[in-house]
N, CA, C and O of each residue as an XYZ file, in Angstrom:
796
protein
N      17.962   -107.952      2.144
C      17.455   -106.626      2.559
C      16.512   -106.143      1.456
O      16.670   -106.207      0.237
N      15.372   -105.585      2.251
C      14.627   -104.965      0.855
C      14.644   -104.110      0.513
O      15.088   -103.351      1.375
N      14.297   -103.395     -0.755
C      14.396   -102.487     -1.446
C      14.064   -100.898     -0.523
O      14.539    -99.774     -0.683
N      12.927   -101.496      0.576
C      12.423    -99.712      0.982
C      13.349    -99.810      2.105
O      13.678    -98.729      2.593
N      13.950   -101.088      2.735
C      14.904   -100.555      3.472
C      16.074   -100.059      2.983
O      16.646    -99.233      3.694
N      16.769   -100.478      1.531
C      17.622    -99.419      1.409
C      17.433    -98.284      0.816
O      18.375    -97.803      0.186
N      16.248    -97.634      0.875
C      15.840    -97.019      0.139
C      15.806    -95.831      1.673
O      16.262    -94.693      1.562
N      15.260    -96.294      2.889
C      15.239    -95.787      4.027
C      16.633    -95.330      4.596
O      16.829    -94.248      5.149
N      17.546    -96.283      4.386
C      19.249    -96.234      4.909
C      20.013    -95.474      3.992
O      21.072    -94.941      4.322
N      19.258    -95.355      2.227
C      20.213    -94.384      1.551
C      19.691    -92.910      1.783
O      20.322    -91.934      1.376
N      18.258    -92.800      2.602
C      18.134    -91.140      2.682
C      18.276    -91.021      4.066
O      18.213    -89.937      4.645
N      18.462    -92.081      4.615
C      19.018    -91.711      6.260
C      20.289    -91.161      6.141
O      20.661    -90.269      6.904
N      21.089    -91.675      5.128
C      22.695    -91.718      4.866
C      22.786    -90.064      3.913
O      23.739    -89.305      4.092
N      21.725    -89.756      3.008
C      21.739    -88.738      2.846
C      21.293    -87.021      3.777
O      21.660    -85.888      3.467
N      20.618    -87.356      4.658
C      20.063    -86.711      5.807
C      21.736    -86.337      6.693
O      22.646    -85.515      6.801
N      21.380    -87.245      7.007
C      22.870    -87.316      7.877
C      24.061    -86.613      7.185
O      24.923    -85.982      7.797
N      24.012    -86.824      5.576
C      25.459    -86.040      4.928
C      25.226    -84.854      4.873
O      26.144    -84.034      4.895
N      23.819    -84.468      4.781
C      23.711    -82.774      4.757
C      23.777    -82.439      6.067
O      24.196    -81.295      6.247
N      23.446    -83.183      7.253
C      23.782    -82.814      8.344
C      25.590    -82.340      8.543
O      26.350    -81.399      8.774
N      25.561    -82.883      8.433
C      26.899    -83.014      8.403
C      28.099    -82.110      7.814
O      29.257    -81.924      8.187
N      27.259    -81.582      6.635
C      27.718    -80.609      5.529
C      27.420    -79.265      6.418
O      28.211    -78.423      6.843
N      26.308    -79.343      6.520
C      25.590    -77.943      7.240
C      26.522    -77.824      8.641
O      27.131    -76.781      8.878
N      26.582    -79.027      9.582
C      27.382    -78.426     10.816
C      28.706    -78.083     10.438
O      29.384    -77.343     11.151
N      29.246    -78.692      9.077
C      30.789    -78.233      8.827
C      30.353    -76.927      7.988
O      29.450    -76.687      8.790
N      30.289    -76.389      7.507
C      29.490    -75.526      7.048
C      29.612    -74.141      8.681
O      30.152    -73.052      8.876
N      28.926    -74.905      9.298
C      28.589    -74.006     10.701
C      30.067    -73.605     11.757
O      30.450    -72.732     12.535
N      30.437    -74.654     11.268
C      31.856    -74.513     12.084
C      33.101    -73.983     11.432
O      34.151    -73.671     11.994
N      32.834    -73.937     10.260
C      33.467    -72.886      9.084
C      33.529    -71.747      9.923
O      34.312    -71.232     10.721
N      32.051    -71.486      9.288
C      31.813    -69.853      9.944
C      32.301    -69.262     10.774
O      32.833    -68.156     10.870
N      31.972    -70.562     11.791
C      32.283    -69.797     13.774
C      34.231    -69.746     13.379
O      35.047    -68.853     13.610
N      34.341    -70.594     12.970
C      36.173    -70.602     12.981
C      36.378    -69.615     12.486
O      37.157    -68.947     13.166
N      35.815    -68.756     10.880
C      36.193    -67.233     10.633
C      35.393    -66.467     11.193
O      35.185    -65.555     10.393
N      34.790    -66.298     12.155
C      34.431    -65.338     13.013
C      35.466    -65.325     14.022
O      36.177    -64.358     14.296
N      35.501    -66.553     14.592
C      36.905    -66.726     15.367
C      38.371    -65.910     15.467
O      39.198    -65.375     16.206
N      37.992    -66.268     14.104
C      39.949    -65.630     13.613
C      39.820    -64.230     13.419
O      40.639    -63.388     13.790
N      38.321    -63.935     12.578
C      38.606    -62.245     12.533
C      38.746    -61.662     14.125
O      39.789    -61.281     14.658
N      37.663    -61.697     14.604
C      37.570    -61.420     16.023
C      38.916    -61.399     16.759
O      39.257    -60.356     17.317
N      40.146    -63.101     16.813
C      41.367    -62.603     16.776
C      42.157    -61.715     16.214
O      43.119    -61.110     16.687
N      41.653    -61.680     15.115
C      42.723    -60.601     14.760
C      42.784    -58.857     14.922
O      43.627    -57.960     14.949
N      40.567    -59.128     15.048
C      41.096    -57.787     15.270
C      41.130    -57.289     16.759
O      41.235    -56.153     17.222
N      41.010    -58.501     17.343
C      41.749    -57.862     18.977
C      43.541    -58.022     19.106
O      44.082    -57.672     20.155
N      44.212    -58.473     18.164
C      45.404    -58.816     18.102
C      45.812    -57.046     17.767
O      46.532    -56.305     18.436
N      44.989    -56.721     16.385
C      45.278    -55.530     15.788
C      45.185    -54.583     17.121
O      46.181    -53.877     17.284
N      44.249    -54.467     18.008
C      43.478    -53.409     19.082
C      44.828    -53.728     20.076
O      45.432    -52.741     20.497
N      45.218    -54.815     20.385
C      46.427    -54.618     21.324
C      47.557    -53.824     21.220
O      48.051    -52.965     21.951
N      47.954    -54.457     19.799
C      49.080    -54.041     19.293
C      48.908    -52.748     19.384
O      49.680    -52.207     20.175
N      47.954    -51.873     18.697
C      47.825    -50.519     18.496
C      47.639    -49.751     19.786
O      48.079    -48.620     19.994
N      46.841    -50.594     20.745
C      46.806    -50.268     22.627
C      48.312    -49.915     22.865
O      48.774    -48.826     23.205
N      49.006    -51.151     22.593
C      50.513    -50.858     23.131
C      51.640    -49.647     22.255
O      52.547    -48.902     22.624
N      50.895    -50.007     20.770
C      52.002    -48.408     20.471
C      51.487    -47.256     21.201
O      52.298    -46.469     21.689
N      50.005    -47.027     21.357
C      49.974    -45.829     22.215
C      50.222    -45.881     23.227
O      50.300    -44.691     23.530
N      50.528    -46.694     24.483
C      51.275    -46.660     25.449
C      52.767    -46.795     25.445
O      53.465    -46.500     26.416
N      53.155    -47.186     24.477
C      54.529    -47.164     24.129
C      54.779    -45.569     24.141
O      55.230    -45.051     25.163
N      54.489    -44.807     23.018
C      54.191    -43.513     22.194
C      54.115    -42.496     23.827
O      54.911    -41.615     24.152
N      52.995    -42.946     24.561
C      52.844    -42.447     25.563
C      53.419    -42.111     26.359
O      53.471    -40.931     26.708
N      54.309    -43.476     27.136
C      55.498    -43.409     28.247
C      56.465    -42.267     27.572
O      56.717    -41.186     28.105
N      57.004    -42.747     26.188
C      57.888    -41.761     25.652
C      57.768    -40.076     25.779
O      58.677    -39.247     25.744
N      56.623    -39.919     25.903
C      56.433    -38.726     25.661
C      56.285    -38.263     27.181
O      56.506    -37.052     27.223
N      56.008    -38.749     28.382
C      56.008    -38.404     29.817
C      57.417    -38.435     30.053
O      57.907    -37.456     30.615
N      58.256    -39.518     29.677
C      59.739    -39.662     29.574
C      60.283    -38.355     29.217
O      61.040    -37.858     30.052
N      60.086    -37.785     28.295
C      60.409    -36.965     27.146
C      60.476    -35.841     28.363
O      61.565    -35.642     28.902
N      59.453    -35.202     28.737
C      58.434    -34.534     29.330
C      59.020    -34.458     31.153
O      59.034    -33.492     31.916
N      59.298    -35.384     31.297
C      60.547    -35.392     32.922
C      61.723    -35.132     32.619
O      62.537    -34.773     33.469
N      62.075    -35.298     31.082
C      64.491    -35.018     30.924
C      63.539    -33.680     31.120
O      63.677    -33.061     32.175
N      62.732    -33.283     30.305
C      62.830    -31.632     30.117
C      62.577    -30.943     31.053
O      62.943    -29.773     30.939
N      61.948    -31.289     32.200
C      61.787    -30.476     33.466
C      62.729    -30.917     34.060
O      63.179    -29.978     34.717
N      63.456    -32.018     34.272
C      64.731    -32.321     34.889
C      66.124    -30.961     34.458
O      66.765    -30.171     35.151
N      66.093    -31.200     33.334
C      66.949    -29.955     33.039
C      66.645    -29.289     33.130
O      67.297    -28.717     34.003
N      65.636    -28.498     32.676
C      65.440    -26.930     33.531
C      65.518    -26.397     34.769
O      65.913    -25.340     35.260
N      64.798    -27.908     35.331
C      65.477    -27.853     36.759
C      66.770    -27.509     37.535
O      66.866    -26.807     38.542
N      68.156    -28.423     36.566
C      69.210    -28.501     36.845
C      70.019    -26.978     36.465
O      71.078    -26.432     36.774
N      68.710    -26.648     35.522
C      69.665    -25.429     35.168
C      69.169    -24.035     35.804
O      69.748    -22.949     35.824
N      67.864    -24.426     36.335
C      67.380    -23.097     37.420
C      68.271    -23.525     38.702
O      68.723    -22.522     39.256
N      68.465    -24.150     39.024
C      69.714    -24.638     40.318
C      70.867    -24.092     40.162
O      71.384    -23.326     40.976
N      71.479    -24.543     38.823
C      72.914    -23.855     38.442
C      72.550    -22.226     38.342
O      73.320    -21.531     39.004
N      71.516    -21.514     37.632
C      71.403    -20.168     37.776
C      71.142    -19.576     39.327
O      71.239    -18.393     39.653
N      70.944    -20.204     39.812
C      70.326    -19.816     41.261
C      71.608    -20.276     42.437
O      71.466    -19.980     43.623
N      72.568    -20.856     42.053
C      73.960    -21.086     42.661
C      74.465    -20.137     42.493
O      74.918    -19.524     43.459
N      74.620    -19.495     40.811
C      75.669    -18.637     40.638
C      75.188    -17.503     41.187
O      76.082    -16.714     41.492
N      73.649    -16.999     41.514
C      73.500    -15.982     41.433
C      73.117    -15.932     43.514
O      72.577    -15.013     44.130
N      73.481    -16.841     43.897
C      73.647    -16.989     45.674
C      74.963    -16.538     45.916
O      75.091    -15.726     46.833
N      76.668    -17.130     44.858
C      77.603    -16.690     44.996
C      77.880    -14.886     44.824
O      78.592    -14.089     45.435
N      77.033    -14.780     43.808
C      77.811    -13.328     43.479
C      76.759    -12.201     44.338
O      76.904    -10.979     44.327
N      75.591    -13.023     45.129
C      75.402    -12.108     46.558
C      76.336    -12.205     47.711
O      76.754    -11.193     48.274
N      76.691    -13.493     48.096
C      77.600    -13.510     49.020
C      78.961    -12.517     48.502
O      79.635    -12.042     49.416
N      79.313    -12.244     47.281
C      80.232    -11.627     47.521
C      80.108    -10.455     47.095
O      81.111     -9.744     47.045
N      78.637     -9.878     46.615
C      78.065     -8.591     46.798
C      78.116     -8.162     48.650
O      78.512     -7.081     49.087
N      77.570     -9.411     49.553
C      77.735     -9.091     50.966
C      78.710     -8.736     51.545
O      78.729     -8.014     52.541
N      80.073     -9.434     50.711
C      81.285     -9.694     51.785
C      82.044     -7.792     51.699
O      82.411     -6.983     52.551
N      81.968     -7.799     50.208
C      82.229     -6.161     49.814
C      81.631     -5.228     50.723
O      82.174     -4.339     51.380
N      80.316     -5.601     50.649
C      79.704     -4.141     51.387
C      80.058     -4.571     53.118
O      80.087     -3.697     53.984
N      80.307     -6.032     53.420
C      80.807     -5.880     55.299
C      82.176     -5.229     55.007
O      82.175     -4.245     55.746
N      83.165     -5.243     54.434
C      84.073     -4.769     54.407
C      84.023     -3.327     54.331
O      84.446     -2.561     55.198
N      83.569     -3.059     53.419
C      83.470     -1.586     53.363
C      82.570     -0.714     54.355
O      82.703      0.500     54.508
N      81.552     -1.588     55.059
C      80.892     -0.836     55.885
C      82.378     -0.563     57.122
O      82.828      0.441     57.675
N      82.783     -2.153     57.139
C      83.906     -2.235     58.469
C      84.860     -0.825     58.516
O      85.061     -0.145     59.522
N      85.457     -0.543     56.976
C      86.143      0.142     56.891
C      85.464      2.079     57.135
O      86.171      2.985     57.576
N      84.424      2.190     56.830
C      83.674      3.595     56.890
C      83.560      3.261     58.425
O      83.707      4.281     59.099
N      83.381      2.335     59.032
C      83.593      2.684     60.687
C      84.696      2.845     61.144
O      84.858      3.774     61.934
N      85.788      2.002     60.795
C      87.095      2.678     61.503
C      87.035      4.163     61.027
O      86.847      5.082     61.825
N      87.169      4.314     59.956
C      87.269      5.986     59.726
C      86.264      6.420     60.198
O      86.232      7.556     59.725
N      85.433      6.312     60.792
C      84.536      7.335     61.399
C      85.077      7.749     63.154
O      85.026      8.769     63.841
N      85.656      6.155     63.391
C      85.990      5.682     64.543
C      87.354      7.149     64.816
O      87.464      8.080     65.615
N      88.013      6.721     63.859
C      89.397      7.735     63.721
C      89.419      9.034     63.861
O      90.159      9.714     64.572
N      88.410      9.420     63.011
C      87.910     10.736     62.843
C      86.942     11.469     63.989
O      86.708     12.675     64.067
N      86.402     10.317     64.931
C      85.799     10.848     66.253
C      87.152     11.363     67.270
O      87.196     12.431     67.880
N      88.073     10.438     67.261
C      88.622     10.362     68.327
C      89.571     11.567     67.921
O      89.774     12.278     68.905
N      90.244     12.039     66.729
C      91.073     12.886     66.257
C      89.937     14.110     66.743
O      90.040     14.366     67.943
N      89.294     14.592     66.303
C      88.094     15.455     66.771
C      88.129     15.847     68.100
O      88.403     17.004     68.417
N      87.836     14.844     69.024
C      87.802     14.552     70.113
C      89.123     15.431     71.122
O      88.996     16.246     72.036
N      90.088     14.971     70.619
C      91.052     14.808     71.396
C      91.816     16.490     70.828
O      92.300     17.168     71.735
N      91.867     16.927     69.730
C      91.254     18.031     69.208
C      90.904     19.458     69.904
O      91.401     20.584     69.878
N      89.599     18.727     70.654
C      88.655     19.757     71.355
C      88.939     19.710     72.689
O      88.645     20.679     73.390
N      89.444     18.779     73.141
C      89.937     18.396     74.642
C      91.148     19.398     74.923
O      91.371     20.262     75.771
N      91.749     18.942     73.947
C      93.342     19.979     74.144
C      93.056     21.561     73.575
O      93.851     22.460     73.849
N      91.785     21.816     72.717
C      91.834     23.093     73.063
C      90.746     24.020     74.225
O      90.606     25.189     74.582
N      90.300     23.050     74.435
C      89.656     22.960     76.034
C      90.165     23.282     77.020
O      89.659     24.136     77.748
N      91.233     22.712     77.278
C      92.199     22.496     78.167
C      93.270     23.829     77.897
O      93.849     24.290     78.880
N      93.444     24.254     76.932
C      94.533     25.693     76.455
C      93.661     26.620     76.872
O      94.027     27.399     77.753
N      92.551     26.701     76.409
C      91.510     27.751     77.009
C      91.161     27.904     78.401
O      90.752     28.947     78.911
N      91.283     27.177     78.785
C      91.036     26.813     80.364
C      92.169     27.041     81.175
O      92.031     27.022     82.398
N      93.340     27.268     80.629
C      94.671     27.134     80.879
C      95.246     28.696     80.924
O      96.171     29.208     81.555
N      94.191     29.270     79.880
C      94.641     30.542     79.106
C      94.057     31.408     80.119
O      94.651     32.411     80.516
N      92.534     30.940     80.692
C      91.684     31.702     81.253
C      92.019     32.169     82.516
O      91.801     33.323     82.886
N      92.638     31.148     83.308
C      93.142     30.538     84.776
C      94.253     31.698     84.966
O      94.388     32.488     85.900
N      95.066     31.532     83.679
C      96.582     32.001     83.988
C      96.039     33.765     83.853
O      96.908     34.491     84.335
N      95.097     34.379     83.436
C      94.915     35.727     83.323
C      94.265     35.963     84.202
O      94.406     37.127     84.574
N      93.218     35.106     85.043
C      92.760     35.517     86.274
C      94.107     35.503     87.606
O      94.451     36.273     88.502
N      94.434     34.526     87.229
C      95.814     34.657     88.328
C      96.708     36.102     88.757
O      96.868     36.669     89.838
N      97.221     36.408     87.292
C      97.496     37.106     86.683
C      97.387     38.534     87.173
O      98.254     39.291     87.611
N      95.649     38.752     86.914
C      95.203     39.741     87.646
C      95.060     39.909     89.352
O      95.409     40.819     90.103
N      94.588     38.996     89.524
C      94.448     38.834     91.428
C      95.783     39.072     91.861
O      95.879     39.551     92.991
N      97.048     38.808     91.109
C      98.502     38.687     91.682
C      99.081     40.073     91.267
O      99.979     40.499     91.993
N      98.678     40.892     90.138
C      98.135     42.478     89.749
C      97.559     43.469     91.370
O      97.992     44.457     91.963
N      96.505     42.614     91.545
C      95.586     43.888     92.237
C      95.942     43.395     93.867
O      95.570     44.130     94.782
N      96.618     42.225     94.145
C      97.286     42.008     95.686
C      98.582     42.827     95.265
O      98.532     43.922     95.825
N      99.515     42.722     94.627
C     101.003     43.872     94.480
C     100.774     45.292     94.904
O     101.391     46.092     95.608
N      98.841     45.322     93.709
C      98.965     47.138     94.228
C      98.606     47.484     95.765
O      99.019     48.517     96.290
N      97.587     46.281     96.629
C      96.721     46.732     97.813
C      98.023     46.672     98.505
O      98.280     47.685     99.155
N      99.127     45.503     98.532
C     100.020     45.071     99.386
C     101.134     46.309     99.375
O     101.911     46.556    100.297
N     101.024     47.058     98.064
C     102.519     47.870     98.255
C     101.982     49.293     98.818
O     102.744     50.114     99.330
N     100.658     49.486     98.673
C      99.891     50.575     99.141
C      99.929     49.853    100.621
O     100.735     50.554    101.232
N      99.629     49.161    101.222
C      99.277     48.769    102.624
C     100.475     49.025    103.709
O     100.370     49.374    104.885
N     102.027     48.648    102.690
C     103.456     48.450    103.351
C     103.444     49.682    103.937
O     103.795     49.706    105.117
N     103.084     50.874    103.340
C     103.478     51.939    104.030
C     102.458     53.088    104.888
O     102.301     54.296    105.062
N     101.992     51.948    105.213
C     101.476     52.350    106.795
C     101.877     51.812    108.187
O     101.451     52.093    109.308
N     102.569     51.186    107.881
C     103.247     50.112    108.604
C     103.003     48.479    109.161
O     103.160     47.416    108.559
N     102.564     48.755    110.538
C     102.152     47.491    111.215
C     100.607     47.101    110.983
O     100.105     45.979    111.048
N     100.004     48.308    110.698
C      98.401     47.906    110.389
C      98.425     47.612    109.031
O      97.425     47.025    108.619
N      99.289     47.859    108.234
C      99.720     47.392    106.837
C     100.280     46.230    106.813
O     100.351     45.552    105.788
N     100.785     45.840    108.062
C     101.278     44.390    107.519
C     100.147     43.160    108.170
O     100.132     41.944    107.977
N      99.272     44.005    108.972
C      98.391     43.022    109.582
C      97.297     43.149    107.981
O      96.813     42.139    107.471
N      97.198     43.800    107.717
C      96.002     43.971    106.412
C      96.391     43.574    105.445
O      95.576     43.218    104.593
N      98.141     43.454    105.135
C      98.175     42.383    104.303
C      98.077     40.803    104.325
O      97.812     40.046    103.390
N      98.339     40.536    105.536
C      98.192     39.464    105.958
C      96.801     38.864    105.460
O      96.637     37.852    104.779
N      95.722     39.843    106.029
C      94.652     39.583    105.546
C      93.902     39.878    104.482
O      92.720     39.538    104.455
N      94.484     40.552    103.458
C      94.528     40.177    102.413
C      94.567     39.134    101.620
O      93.701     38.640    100.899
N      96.310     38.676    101.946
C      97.245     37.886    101.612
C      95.990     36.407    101.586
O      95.674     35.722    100.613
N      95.383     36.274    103.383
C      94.399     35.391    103.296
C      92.892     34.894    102.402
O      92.326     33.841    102.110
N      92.655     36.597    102.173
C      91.294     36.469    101.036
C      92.069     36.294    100.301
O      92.230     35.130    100.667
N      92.926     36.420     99.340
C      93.403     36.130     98.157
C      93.855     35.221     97.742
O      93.747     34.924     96.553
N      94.811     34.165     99.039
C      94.327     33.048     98.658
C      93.149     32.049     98.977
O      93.270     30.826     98.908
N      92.314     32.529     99.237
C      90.936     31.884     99.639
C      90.453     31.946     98.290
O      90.367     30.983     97.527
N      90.047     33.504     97.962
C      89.583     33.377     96.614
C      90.369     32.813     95.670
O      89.698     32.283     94.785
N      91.633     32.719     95.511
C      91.994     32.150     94.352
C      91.742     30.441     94.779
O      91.286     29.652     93.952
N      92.046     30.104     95.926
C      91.864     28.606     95.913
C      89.994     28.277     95.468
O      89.932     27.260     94.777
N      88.952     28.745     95.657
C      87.577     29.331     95.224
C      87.783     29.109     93.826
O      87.372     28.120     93.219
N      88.590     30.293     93.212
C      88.698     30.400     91.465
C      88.886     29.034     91.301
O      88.015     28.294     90.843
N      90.366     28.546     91.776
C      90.766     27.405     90.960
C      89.609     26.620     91.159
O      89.055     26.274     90.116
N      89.015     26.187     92.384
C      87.923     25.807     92.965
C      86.829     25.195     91.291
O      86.737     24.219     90.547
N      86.286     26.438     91.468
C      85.283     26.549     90.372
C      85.761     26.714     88.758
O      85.072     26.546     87.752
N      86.842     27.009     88.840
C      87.581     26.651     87.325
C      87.514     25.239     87.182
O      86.789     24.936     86.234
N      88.070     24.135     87.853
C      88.110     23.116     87.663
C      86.421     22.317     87.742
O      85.879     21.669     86.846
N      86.187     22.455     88.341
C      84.500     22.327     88.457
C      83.714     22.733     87.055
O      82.727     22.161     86.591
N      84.219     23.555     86.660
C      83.953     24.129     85.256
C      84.100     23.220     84.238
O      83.308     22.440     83.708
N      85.578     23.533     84.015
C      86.536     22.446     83.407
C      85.606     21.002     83.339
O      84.884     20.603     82.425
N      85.810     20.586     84.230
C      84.932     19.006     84.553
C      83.588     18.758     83.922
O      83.392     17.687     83.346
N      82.429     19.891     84.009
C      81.363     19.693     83.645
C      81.535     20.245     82.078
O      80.781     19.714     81.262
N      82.303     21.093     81.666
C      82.163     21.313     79.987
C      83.082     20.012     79.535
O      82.479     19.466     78.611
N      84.219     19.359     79.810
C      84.455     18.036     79.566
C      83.601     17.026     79.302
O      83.586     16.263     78.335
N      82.807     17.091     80.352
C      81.742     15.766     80.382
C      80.601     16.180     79.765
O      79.802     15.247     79.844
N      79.961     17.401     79.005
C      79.319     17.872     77.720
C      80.147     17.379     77.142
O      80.071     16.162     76.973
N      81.271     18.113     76.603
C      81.716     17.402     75.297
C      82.050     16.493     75.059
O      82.248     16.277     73.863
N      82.297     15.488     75.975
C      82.106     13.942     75.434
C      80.507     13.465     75.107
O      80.156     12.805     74.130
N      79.789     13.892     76.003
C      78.308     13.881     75.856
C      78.086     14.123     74.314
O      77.982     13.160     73.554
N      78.034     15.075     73.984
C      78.574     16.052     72.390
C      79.141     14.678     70.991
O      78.830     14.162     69.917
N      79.877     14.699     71.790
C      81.092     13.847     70.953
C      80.524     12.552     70.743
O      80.621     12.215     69.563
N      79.713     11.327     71.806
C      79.488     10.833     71.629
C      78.336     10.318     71.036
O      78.277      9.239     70.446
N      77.281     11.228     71.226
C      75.945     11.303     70.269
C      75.833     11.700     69.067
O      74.924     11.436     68.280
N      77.360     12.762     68.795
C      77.224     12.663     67.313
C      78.071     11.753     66.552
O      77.861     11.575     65.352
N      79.131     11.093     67.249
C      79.616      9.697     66.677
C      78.493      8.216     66.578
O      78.629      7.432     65.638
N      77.751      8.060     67.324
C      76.073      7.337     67.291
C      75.428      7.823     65.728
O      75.117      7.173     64.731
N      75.395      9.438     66.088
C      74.346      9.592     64.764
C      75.170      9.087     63.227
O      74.736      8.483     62.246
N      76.569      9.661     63.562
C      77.304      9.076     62.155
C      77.390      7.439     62.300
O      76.564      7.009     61.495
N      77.802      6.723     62.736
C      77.569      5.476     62.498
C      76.033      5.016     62.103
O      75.822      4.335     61.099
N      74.891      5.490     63.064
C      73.575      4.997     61.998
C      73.597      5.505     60.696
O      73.532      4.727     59.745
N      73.684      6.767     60.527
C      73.822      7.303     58.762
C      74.525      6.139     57.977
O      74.226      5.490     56.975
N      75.490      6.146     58.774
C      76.355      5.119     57.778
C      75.685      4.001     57.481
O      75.975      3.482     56.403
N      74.792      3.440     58.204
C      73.855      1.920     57.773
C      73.258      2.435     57.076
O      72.388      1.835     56.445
């Protein structure tokens, strides 16, 4: 072999080693670009995931606490449904009870005014009687002593008197009947008005 050929093969051989140097050299590089680049997307994950970690916790956090307030506006809002229901049950009772006594107190009233209704009416009757049985004694004992035209004129007397008194009683009771049926009229519109007051 001659001299310029190894002279050609030792700078081919040197060409080639700097080649060689330079692509390792090149692939150095890219490999620590490589790795930083890993790492710092390794770093960017990791730190991605504590803040989603950090995150959930804190929405977590963030639902107990409206969960309980929740549980405890429920429990305040139970107790305070019970102690209306038995704010309600008091006042039905007690309304129940201001109606019987009103109820009681109509009918005592009532019954009251009926019976002195009825005494008055009783009282009135017996003094008209009273009198008509007065002023027939005097016509009848004045009439006796004329004789037979006295006993025919009492007769007819005897007949108006009881005509009119059957008339009196007539219209006494007729009386009677329609001031009765006022005062229940009476009685019952103002037992109405006391029961609405009472609501």
């Amino acid at each position: 072999m001659s001299i310029e050929t190894e002279l050609v093969i030792e700078q081919m051989k040197e060409h080639h080693h700097r080649d060689l140097c330079h692509l390792r050299l090149e692939l150095e590089d890219k490999v620590q670009q490589y790795e930083k680049q890993l790492e710092e997307t390794k770093v960017a994950c990791e730190k991605e995931q504590e803040n989603m970690k950090q995150k959930h916790e804190n929405e977590v956090h963030i639902l107990e606490k409206q969960i309980s307030d929740l549980k405890n506006e429920i429990a305040e809002l139970q107790g305070q449904a019970v102690v209306l229901q038995e704010a309600q049950h008091v006042t039905n009772c007690r309304h129940e009870e201001e109606k019987k006594q009103l109820q009681m107190k109509w009918d005592e009233e009532k019954t009251l005014l009926q019976e002195k209704l009825r005494l008055e009416h009783e009282a009135a009757l017996k003094d008209r009687l009273e009198q008509s049985e007065e002023s027939f004694h005097r016509e009848r004992e004045g009439l006796l002593q004329d004789g037979a035209w006295a006993e025919e004129k009492v007769r007819g007397l005897t007949q108006e008197l009881e005509q009119l008194h059957q008339e009196q009683l007539k219209s006494l009771v007729e009386k009677h009947t329609l001031e009765k049926e006022e005062l229940r009229r009476e009685l019952l519109e103002k037992h109405q008005r006391e029961l609405q007051e009472g609501r």
